[in-house]
KEVO-667933 format. One record per atom (N, C-alpha, C): residue in one letter; y, x, z. Coordinates in steps of 0.001 Angstrom, whole numbers, padded with zeros to 6 digits, always signed. Example, Ala and Ser with C-alpha at 12.3 -4.5 7.8 and 13.67 -1.06 7.14 Angstrom:
KEVO-667933
A-005690+013190+007800;A-004500+012300+007800;A-003300+013200+007800;S-002250+012850+007080;S-001060+013670+007140;S+000030+012900+007870;
This chain:
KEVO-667933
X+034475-061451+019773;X+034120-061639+018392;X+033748-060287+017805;X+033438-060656+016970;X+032313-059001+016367;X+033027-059134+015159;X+033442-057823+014764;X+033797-057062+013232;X+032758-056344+012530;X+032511-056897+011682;X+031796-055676+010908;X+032303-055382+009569;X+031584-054285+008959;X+032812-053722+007205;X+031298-053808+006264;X+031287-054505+005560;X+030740-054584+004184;X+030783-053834+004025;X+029430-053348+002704;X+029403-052033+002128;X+030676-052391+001257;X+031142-053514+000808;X+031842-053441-000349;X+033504-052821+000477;X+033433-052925+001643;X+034728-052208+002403;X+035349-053998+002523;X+034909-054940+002710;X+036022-056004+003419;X+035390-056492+004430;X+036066-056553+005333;X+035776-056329+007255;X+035545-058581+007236;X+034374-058610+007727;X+034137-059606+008356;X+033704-060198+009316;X+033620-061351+009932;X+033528-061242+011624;X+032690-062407+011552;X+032073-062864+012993;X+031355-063682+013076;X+031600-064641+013610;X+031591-065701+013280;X+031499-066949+014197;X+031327-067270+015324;X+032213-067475+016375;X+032050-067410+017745;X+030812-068921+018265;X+030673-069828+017552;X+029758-070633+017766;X+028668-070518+017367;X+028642-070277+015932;X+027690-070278+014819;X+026774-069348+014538;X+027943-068409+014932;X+027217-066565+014188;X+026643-066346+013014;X+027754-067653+011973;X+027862-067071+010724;X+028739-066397+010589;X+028590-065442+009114;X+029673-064647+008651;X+031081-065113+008260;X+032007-065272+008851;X+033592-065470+008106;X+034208-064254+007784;X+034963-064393+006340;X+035641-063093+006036;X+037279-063132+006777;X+037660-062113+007063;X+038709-061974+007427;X+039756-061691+006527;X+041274-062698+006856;X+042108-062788+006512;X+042491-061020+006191;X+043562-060933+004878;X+044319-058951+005178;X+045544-059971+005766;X+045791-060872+005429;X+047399-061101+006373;X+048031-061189+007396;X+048965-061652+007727;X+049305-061473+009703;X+048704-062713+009985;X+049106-062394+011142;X+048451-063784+011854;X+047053-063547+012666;X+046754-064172+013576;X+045403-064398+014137;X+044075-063901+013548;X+043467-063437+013717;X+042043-063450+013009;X+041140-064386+013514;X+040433-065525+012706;X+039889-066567+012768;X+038814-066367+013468;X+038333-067472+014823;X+037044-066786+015342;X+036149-067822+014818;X+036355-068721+014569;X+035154-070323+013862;X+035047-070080+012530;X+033957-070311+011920;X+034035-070391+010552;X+034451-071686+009800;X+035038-072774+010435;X+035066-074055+010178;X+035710-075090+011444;X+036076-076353+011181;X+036536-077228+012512;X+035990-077773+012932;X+034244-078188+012631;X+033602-078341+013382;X+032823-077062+014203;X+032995-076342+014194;X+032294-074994+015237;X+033572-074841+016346;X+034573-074966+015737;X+035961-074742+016741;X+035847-076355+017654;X+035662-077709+017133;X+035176-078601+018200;X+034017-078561+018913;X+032837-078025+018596;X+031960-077751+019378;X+032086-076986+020603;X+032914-075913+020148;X+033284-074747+021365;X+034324-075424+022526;X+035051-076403+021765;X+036437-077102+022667;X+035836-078194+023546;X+034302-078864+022697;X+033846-079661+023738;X+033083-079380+024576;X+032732-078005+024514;X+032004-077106+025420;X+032636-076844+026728;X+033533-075847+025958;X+034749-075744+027560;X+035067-076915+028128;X+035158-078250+027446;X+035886-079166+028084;X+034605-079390+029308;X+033905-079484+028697;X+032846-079728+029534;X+032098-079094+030962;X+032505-077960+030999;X+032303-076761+031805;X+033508-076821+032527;X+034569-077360+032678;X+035727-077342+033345;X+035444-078086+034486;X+035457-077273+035886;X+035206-078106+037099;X+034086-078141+037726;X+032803-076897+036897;X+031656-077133+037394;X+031771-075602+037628;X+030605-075315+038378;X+030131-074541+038701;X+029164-073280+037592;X+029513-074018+036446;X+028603-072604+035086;X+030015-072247+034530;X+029400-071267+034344;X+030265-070058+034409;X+030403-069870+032511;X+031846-070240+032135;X+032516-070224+030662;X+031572-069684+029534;X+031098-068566+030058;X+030374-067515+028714;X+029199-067732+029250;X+028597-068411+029777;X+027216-068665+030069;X+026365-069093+028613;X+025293-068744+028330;X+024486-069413+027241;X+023354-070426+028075;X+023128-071611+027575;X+022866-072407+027825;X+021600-072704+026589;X+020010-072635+026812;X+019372-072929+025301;X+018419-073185+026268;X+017772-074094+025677;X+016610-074962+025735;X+015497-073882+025888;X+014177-074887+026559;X+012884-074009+026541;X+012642-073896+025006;X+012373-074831+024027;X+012183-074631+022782;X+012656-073159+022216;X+014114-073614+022430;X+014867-072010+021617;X+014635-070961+022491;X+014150-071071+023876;X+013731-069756+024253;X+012481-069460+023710;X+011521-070115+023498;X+010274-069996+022853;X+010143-069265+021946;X+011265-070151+020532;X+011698-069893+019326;X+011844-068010+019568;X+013115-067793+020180;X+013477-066095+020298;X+012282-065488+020832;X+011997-065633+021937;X+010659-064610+022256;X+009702-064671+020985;X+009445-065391+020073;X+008507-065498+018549;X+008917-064886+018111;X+010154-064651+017791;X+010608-064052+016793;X+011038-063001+017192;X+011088-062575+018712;X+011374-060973+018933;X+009851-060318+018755;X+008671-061241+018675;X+007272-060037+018779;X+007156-060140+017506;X+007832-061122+016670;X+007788-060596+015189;X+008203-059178+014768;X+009524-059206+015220;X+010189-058416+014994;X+009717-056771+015688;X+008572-056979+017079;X+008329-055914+017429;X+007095-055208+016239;X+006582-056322+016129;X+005369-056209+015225;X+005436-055478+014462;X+006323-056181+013304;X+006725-054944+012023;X+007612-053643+012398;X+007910-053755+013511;X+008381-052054+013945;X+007138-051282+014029;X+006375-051893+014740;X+005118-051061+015241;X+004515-050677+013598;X+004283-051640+012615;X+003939-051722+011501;X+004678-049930+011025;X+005641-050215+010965;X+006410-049323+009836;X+005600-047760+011039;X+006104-047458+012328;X+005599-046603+012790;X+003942-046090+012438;X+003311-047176+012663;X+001969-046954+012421;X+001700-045671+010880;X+002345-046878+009930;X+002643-046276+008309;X+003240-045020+008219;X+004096-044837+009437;X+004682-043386+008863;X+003576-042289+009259;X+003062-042765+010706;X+002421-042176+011534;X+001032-041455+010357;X+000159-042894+009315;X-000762-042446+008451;X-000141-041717+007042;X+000807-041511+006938;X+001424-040796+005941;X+001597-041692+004853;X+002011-042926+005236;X+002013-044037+003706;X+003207-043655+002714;X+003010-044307+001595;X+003545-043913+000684;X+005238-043888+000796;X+006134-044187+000587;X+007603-044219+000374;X+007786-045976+000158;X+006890-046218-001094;X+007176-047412-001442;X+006463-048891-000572;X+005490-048666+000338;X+004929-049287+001525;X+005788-049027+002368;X+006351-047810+003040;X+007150-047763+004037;X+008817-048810+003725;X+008943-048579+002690;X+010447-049424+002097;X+009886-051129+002163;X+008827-051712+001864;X+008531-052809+001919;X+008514-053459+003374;X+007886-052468+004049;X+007987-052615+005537;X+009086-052644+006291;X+010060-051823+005963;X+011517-052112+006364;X+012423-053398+005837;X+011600-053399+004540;X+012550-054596+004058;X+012087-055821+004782;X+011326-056013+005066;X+010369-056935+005970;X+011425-057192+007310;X+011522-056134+007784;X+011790-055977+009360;X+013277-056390+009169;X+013891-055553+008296;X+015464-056234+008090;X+015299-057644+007659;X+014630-058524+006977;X+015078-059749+007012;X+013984-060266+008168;X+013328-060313+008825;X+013158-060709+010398;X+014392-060317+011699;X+014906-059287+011234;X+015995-059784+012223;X+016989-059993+011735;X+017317-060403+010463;X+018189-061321+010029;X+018462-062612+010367;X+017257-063095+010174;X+016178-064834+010713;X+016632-064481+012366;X+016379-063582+013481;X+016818-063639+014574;X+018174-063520+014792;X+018876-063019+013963;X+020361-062791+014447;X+020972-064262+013980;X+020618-065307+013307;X+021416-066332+012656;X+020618-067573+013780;X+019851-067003+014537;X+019183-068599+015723;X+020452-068695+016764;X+020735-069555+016763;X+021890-070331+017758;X+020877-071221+018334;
């Protein structure tokens, strides 16, 4: 499971199914890896399912579609890199170069949330 710290300073983690954001508990106890009980049954009918075969627990398992889907959205994502380089490369302004990043951060936003 992945931690990360808000700018605002409260540490939140991701969803071991979902790879949405859940905030983390400050109290004792466990730190939650599902954001919900249906992501925690999905994962339980997963393993159940994988028990006795031959694929291997942490295996990812995705369709041609969603492989499709990610390779799209990784040459998106190469795209506007190349973009912002290009821009720095012609000396663009500050406020083109910031648009261009803002671009690129929410394209791999859109890639980090595809399950």
């Amino acid at each position: 499971m992945t931690i990360r710290q808000r700018r605002t300073g409260q540490k939140t983690a991701v969803c071991a199914w979902c790879g949405k954001e859940i905030e983390l508990n400050q109290g004792r106890g466990r730190k939650r890896k599902y954001c919900g009980p249906s992501c925690k049954q999905r994962a339980y009918e997963q393993r159940t399912l994988l028990a006795g075969t031959s694929v291997d627990p942490d295996a990812v398992i995705l369709s041609q579609q969603k492989v499709d889907e990610i390779r799209d959205r990784l040459f998106e994502l190469r795209c506007a890199a190349e973009d912002i380089q290009t821009a720095a490369t012609e000396g663009a302004p500050a406020s083109e170069l910031g648009a261009l990043c803002d671009e690129l951060v929410g394209l791999a936003q859109k890639l980090e949330k595809l399950r």
